[in-house]
SEROLO-850779 format. One record per atom (N, C-alpha, C): residue number from 1; atom name; x, y, z. Coordinates in Angstrom, 2 decimals. Example, Ala and Ser with C-alpha at 12.3 -4.5 7.8 and 13.67 -1.06 7.14 Angstrom:
# residues 2
   pos   site      east     north        up
     1      N     13.19     -5.69      7.80
     1     CA     12.30     -4.50      7.80
     1      C     13.20     -3.30      7.80
     2      N     12.85     -2.25      7.08
     2     CA     13.67     -1.06      7.14
     2      C     12.90      0.03      7.87
END
This chain:
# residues 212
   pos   site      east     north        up
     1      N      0.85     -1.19      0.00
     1     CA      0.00      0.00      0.00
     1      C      0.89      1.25      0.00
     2      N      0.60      1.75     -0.79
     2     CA      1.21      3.49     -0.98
     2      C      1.11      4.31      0.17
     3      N      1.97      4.80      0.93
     3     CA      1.75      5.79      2.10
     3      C      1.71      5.03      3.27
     4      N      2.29      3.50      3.20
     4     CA      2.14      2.91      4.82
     4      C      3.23      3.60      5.00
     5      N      2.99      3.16      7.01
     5     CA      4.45      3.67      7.35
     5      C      4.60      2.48      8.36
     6      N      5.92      2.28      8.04
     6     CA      6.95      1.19      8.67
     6      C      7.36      1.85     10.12
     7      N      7.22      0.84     11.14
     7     CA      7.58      1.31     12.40
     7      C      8.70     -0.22     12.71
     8      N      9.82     -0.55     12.24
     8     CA     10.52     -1.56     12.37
     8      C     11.38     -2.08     13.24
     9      N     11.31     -2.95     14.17
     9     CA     11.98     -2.80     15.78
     9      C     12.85     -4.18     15.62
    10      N     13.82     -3.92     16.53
    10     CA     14.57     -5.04     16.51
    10      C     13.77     -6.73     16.26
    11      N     12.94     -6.67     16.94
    11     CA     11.60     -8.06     17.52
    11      C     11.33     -8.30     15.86
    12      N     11.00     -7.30     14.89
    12     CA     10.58     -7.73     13.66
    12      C     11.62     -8.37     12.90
    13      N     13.08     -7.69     13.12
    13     CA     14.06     -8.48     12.29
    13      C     14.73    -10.04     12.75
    14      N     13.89    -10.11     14.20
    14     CA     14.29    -11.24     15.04
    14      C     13.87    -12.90     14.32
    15      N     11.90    -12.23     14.29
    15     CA     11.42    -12.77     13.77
    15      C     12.01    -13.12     12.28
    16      N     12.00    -11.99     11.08
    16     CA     12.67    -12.21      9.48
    16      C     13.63    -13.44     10.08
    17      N     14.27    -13.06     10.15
    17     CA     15.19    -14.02     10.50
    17      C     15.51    -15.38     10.59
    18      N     14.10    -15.73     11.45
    18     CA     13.84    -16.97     12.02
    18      C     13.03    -17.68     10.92
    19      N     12.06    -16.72     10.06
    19     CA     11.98    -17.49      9.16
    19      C     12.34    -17.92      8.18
    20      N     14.02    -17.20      7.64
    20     CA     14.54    -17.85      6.50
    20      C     14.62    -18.99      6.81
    21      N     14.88    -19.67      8.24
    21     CA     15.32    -21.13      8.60
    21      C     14.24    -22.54      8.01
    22      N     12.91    -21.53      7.88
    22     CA     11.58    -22.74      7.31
    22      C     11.76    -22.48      6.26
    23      N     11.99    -21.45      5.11
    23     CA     11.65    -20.79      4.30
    23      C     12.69    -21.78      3.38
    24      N     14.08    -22.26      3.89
    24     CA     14.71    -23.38      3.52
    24      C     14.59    -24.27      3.68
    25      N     13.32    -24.67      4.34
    25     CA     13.13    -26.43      4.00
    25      C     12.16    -26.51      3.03
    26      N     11.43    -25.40      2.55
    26     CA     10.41    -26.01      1.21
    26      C     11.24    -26.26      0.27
    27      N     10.53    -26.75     -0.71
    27     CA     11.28    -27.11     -1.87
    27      C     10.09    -26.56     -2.91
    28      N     10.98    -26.64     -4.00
    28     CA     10.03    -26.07     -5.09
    28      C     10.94    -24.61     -5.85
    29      N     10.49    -24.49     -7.09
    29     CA     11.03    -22.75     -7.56
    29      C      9.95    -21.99     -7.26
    30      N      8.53    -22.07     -7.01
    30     CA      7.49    -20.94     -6.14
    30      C      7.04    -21.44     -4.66
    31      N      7.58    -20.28     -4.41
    31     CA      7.27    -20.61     -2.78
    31      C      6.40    -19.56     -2.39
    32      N      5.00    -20.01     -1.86
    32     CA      4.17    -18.74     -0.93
    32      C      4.28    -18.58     -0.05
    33      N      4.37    -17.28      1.39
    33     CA      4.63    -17.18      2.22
    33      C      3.59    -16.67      2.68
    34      N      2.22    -16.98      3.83
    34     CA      1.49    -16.25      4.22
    34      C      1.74    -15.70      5.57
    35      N      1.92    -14.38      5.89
    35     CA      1.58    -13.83      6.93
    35      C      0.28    -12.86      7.82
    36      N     -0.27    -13.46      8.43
    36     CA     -1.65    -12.67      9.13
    36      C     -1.39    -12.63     10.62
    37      N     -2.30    -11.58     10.90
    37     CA     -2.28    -11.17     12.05
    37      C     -3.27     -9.88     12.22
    38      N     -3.45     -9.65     12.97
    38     CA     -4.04     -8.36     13.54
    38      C     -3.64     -6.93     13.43
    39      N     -4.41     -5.65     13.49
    39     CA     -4.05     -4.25     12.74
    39      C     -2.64     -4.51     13.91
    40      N     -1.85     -3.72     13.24
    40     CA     -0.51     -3.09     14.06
    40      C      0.43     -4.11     14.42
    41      N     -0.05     -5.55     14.50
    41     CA      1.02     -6.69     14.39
    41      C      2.17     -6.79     14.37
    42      N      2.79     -6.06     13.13
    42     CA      3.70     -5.81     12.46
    42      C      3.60     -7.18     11.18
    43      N      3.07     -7.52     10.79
    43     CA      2.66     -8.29      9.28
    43      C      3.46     -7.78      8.15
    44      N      3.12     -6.24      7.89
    44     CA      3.82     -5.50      6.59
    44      C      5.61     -4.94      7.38
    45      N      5.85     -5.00      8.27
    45     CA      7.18     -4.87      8.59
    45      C      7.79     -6.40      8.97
    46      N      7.04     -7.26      9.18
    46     CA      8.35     -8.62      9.03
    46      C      8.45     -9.20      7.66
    47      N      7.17     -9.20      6.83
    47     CA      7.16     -8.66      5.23
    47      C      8.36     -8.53      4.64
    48      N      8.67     -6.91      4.93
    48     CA      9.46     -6.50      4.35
    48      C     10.74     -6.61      4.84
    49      N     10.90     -7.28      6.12
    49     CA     12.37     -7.35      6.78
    49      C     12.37     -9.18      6.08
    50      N     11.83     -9.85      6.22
    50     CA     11.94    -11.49      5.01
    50      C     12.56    -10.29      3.46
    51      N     11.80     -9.56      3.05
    51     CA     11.64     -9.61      1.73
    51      C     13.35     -8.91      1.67
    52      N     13.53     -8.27      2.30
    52     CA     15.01     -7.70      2.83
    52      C     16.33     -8.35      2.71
    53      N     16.16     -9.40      3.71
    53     CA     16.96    -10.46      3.89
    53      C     17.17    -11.52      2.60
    54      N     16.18    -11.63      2.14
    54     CA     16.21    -12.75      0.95
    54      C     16.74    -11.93     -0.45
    55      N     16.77    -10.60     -0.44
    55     CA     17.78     -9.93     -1.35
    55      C     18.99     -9.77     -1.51
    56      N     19.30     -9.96      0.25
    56     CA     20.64     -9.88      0.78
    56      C     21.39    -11.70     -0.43
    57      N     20.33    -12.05     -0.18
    57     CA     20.78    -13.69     -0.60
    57      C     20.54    -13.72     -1.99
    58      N     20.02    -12.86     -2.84
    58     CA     20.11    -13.14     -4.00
    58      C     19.12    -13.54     -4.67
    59      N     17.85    -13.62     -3.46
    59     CA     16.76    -14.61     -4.23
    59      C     15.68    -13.72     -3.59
    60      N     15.23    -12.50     -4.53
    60     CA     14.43    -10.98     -4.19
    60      C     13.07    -12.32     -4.23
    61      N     11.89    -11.11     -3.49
    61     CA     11.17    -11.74     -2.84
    61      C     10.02    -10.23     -3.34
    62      N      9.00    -10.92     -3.65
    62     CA      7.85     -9.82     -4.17
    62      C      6.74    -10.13     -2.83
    63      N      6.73     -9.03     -2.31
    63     CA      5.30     -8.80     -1.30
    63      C      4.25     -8.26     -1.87
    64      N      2.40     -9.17     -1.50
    64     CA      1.57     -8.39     -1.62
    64      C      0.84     -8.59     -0.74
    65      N      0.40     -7.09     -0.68
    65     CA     -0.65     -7.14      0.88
    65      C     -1.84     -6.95      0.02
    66      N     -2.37     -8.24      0.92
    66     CA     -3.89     -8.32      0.28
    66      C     -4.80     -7.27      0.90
    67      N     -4.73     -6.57      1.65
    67     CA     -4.96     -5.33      2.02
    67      C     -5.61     -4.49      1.15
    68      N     -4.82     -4.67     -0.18
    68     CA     -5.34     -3.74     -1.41
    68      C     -6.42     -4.70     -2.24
    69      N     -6.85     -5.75     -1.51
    69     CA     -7.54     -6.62     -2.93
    69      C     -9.24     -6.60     -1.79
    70      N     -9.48     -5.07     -0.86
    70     CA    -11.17     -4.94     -0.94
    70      C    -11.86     -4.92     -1.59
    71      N    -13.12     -5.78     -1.72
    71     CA    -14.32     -5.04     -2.80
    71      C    -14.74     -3.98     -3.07
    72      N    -14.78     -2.97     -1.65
    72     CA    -14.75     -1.60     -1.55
    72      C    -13.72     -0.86     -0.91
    73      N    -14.03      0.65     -1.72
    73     CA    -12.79      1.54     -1.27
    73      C    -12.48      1.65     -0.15
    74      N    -11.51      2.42      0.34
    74     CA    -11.47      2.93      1.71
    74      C    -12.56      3.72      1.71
    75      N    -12.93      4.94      0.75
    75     CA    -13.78      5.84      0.91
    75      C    -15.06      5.18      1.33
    76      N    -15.23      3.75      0.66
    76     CA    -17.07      3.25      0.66
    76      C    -17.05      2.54      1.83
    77      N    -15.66      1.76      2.61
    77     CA    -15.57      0.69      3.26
    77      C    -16.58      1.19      4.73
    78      N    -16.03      2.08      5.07
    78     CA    -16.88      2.15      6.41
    78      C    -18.18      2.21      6.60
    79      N    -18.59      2.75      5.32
    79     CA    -20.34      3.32      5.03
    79      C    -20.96      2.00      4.80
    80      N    -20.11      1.10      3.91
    80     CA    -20.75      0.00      3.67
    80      C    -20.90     -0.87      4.54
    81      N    -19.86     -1.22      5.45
    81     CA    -19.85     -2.06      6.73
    81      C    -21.07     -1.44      8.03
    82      N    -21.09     -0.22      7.77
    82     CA    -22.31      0.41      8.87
    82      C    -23.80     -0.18      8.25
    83      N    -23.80     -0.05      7.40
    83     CA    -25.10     -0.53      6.42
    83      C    -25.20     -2.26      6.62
    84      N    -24.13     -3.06      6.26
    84     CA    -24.19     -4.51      6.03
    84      C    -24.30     -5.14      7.64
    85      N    -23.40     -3.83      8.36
    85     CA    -23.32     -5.12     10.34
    85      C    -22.19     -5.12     10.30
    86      N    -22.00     -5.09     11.62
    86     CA    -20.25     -5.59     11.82
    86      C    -20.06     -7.35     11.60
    87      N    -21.31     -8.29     11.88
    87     CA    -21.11     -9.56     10.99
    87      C    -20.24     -9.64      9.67
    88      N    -20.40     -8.21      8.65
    88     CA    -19.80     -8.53      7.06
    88      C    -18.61     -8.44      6.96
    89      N    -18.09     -8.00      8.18
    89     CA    -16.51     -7.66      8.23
    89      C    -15.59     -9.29      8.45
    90      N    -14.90     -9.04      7.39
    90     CA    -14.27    -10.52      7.64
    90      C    -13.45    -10.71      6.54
    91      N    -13.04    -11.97      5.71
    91     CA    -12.21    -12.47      4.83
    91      C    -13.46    -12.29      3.31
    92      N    -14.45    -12.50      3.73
    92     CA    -14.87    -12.11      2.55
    92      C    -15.26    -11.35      1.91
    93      N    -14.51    -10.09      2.27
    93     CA    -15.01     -8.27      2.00
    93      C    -13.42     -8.36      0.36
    94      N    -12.74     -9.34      0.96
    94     CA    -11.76     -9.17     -0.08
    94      C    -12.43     -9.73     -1.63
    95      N    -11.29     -9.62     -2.61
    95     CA    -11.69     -9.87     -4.08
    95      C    -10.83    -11.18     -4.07
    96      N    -11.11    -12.38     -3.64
    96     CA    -10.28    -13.39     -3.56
    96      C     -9.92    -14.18     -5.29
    97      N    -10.95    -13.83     -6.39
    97     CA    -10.86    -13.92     -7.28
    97      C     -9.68    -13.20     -7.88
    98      N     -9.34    -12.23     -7.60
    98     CA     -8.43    -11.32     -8.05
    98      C     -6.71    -12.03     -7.19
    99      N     -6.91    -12.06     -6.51
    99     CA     -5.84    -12.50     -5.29
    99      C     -5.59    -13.74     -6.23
   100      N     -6.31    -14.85     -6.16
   100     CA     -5.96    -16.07     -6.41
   100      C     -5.49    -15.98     -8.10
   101      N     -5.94    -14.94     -9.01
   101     CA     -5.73    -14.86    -10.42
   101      C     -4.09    -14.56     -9.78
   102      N     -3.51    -13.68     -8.81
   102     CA     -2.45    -13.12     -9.09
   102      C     -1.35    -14.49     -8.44
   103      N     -2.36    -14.92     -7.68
   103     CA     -1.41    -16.52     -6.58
   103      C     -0.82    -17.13     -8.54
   104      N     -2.24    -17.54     -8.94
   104     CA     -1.71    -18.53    -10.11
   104      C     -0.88    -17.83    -11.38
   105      N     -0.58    -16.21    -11.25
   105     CA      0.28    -16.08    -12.10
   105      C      1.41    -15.88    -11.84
   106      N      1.81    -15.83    -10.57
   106     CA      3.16    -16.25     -9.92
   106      C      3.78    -17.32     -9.69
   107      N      2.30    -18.13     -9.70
   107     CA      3.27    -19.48     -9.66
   107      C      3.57    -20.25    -11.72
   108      N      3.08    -19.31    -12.09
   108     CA      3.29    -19.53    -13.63
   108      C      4.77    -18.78    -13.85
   109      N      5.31    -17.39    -13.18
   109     CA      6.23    -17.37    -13.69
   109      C      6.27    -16.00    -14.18
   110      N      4.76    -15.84    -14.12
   110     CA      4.14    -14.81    -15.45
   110      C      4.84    -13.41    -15.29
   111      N      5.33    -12.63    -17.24
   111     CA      6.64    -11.50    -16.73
   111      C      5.66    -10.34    -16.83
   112      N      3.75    -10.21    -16.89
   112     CA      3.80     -8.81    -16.75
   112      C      2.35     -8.85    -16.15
   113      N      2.75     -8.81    -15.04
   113     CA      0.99     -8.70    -14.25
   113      C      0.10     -7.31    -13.81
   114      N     -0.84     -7.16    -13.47
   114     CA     -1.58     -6.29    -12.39
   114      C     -1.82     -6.43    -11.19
   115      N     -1.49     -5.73    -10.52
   115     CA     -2.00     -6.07     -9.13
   115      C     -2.53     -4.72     -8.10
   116      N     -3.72     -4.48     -7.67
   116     CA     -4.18     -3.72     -7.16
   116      C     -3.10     -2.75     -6.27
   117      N     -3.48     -1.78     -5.84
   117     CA     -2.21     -0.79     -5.09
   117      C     -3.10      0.31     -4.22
   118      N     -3.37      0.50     -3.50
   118     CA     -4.61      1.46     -2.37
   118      C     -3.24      2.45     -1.96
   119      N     -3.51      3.83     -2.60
   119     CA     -2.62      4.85     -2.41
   119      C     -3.09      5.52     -0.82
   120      N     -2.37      5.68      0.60
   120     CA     -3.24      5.67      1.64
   120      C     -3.26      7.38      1.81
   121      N     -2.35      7.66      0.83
   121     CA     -2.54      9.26      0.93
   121      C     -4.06      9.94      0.54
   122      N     -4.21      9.21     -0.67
   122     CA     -5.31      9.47     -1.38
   122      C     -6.28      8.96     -1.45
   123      N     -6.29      7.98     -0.88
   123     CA     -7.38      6.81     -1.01
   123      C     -8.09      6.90     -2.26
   124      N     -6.94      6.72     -3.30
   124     CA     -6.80      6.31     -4.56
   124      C     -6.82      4.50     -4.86
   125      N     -7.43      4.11     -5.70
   125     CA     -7.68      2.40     -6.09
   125      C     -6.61      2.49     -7.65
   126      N     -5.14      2.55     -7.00
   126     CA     -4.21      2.87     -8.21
   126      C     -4.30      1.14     -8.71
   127      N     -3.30      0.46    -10.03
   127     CA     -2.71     -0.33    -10.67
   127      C     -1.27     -0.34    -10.54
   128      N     -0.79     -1.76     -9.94
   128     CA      0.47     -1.44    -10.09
   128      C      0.73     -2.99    -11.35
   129      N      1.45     -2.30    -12.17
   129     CA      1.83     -3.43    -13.40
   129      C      3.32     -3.79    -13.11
   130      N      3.42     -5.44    -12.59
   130     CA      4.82     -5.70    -12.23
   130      C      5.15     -6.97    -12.78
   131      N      6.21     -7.80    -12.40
   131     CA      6.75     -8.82    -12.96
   131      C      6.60    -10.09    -12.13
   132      N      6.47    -11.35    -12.52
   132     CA      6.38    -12.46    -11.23
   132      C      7.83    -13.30    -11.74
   133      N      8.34    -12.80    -13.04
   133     CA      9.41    -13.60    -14.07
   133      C     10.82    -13.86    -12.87
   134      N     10.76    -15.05    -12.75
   134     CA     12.57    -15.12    -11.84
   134      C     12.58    -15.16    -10.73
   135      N     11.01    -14.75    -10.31
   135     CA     10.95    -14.41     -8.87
   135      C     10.91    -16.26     -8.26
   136      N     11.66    -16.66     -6.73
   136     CA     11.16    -17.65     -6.19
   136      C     10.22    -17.74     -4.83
   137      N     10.11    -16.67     -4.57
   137     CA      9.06    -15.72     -3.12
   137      C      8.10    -14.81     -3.63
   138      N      6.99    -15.43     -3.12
   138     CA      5.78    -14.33     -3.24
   138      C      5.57    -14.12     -1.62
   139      N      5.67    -13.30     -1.25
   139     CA      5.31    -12.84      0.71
   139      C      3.56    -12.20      0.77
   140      N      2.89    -12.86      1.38
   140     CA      1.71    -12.16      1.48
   140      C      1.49    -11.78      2.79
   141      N      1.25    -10.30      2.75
   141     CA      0.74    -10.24      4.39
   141      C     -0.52     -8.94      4.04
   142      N     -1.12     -9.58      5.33
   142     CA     -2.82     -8.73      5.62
   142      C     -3.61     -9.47      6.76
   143      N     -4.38     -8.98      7.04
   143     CA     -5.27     -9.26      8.10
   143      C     -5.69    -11.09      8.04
   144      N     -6.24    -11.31      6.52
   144     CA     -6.82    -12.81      6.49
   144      C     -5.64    -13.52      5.46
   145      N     -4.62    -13.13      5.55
   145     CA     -3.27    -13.56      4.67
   145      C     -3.72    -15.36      4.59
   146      N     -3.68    -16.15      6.20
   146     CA     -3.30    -16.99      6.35
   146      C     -4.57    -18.35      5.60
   147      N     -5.39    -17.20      4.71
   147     CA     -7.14    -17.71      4.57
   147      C     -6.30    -18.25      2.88
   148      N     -6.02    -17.72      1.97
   148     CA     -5.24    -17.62      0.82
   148      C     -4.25    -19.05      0.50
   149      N     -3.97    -19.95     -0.60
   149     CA     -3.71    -21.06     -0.58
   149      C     -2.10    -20.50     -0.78
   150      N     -1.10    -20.90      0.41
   150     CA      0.27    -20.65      0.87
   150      C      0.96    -22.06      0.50
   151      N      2.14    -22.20      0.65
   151     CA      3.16    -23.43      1.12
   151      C      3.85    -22.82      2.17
   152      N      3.55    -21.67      3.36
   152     CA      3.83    -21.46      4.57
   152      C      3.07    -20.51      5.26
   153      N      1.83    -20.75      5.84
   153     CA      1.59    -19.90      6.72
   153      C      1.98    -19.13      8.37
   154      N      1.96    -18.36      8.55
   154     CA      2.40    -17.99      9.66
   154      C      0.92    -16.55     10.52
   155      N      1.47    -16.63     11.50
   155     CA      0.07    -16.11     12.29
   155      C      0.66    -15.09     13.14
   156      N      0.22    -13.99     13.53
   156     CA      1.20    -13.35     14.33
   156      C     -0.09    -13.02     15.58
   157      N      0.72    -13.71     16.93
   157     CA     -0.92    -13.65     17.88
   157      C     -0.45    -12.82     18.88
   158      N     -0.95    -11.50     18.28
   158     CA     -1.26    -10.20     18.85
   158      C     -2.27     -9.94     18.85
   159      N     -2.92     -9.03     20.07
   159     CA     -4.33     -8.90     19.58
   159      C     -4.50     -7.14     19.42
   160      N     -5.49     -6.95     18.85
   160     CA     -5.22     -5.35     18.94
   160      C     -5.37     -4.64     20.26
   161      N     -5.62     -5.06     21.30
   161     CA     -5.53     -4.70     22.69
   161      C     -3.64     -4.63     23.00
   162      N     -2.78     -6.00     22.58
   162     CA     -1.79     -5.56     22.72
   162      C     -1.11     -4.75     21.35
   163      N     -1.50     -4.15     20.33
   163     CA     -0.60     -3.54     19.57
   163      C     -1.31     -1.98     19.55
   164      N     -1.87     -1.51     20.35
   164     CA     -3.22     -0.78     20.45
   164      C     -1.98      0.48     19.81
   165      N     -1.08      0.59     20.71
   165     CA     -0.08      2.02     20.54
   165      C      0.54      1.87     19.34
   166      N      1.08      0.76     18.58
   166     CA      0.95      0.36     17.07
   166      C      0.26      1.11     16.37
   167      N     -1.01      1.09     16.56
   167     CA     -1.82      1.38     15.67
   167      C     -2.51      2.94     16.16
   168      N     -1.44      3.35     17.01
   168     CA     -1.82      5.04     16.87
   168      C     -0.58      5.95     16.31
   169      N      0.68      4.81     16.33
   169     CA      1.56      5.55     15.94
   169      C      1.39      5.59     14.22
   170      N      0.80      4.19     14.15
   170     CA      1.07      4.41     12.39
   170      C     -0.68      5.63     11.98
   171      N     -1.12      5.65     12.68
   171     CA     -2.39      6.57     12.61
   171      C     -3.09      6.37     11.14
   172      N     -3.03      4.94     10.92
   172     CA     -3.92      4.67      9.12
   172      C     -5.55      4.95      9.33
   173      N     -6.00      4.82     11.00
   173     CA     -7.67      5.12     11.19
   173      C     -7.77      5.57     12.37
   174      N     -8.38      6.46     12.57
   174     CA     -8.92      7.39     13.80
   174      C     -9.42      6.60     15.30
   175      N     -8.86      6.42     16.14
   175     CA     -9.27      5.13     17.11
   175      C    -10.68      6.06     17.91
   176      N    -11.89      5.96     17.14
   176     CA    -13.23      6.03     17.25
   176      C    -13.86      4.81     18.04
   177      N    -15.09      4.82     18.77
   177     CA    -15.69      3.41     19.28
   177      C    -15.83      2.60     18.06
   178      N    -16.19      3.21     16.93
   178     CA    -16.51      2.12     15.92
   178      C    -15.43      1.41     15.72
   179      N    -14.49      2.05     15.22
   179     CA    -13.22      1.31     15.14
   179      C    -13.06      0.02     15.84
   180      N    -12.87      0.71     17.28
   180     CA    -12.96     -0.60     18.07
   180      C    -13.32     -1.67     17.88
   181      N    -14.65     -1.29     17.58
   181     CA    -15.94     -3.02     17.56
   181      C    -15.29     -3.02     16.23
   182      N    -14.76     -2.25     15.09
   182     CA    -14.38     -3.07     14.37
   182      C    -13.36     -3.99     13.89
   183      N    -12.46     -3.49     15.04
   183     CA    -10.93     -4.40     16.00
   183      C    -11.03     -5.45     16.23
   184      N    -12.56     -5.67     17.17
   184     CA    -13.45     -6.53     18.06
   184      C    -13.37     -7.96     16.49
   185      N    -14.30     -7.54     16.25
   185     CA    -14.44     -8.00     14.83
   185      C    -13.44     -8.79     14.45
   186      N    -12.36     -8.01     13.33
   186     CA    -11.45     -8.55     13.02
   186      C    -10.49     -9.47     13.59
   187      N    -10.56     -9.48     15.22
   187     CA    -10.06    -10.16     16.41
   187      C    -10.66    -11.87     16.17
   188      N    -11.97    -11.63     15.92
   188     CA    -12.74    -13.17     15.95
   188      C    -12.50    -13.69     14.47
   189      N    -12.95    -13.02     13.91
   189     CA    -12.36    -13.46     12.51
   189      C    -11.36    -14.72     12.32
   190      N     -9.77    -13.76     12.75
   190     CA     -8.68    -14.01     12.48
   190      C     -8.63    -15.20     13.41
   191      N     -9.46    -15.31     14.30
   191     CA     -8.83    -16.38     15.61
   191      C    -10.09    -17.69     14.98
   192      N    -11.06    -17.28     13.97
   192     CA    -11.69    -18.93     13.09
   192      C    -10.21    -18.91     12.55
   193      N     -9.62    -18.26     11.88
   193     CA     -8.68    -19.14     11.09
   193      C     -7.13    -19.77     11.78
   194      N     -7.14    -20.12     12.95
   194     CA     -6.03    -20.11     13.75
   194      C     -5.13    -21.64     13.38
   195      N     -6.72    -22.48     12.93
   195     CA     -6.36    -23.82     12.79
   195      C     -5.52    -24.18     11.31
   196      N     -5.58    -22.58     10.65
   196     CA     -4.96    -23.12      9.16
   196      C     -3.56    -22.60      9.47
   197      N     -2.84    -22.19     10.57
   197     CA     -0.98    -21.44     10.52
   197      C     -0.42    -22.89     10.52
   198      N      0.48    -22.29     10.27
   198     CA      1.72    -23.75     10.26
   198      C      2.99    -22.79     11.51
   199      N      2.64    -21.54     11.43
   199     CA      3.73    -21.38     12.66
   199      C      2.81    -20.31     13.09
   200      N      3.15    -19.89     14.46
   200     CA      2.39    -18.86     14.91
   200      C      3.80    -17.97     14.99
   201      N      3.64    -16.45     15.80
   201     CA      4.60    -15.21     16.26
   201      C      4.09    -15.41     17.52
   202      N      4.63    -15.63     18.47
   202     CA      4.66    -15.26     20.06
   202      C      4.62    -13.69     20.56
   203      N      4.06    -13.16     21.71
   203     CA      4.41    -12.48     22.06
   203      C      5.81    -11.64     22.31
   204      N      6.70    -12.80     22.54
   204     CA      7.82    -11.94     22.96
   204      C      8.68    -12.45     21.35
   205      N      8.37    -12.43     20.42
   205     CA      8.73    -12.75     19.21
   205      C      9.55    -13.95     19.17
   206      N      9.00    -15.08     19.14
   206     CA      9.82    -16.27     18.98
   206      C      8.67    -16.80     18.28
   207      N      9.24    -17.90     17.57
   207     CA      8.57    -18.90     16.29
   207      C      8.07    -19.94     17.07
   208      N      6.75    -20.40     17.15
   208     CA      6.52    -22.09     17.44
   208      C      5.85    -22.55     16.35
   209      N      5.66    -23.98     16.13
   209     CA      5.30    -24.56     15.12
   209      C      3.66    -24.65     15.81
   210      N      2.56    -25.00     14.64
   210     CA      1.20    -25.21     15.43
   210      C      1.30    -26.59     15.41
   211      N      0.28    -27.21     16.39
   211     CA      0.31    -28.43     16.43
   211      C     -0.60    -28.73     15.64
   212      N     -0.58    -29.57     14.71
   212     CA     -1.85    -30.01     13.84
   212      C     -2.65    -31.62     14.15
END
C-alpha cells in the first residue's frame, strides 16, 4: 500500500530471520509465504524485513498485501460495513478472485501482471503493473493472509488490545468506538482461522510450530 508507514523494531528483524530457517526447508522454484495477524502486528514490517533479507541472498522476494484486494474503497468501506453489520466484516469483504488470479500467475512465472495498489494518501484504487518472471518468493501479508492457498503460513498472535499504541503511531484510522468493535471483529475473525498457521509469532517474538 502506498503511504504505509513502517515502524521496524529489533523483535521484527528477530522474527525475518527466524523465518529464513523454514523458508529453507520447502522445496520447489514458487514458494508462498502467508503472513496474518491483527491491525498493528507488524505483518507488513516482518514482510518486508523477510523480503530484505532474501535480497541480501540473492533470491528478491515480491510482497503483496492483500490489504489492497477490498471489494470496496477505503472511501465506501466504512459506510458499507455500517449498512451490512459488523457480521460482514471478515475475509470475505476481499476480491479473492483477483488475489488467487495473481497466486496462479506467480506461480506460472508470469513476466507482466496487475495487481491492485490502495494509495493511503489518497485513497486512490491505483494499478500497479509488475513482474512475477525469476521471482522464487511471493510474501503475502494482511489481516486474512493466512485464509489464501500458501506453502507457509504464519500467524502473528497479537491482539489489537496488545498492539493498540501500534496502531496510533502508524495513525492509518482514527481510534473512534466504531473502530474498536471493528478491532473486536477482526479479532474473531482471524482467531476462526487459527487452525490453518503452520507457525504462529509469540508475544515476545519467537517462532513455534502449530500443532496439527
Amino acid at each position: 500500500m502506498l503511504g504505509d508507514v513502517l515502524l521496524i523494531t529489533e523483535n521484527h528483524k528477530k522474527v525475518a530471520k527466524q523465518i529464513l530457517s523454514h523458508l529453507d526447508e520447502l522445496s520447489g522454484d514458487k514458494i508462498v509465504l502467508a503472513i496474518g495477524g491483527e491491525s498493528g502486528s507488524g505483518k507488513t514490517e516482518i514482510a518486508h524485513e523477510i523480503a530484505r533479507n532474501l535480497k541480501i541472498r540473492k533470491t528478491p522476494a515480491k510482497v503483496m498485501h492483500i490489504d489492497n484486494y477490498y471489494l470496496t474503497s477505503p472511501v465506501e468501506r466504512t459506510p458499507w460495513r455500517m449498512e451490512h453489520g459488523l457480521e460482514s466484516i471478515g475475509y470475505t469483504e476481499y476480491d479473492w478472485e483477483k488475489i488467487n488470479q495473481n497466486l496462479k500467475e506467480f506461480r506460472q512465472d508470469q513476466n507482466q501482471v496487475t495487481m491492485p495498489c490502495i494509495d493511503l494518501l489518497t485513497d486512490q484504487e491505483d494499478q500497479l503493473i509488475t513482474s512475477f518472471k525469476g521471482l522464487k518468493y511471493l510474501i503475502i501479508e494482511g489481516l486474512y493472509a493466512i485464509q489464501a492457498e500458501a506453502d507457509l503460513k504464519m500467524l502473528i498472535d497479537l491482539t489489537y488490545h496488545d498492539t493498540k499504541k501500534a496502531q496510533f503511531e502508524r495513525g492509518k484510522e482514527p481510534p473512534t468506538e466504531y473502530r474498536w468493535q471493528v478491532l473486536q471483529r477482526e479479532h474473531e475473525v482471524i482467531q476462526s482461522l487459527r487452525d490453518r498457521a503452520d507457525l504462529f509469532v509469540t508475544k515476545e517474538y519467537s517462532i513455534i510450530s502449530a500443532e496439527k
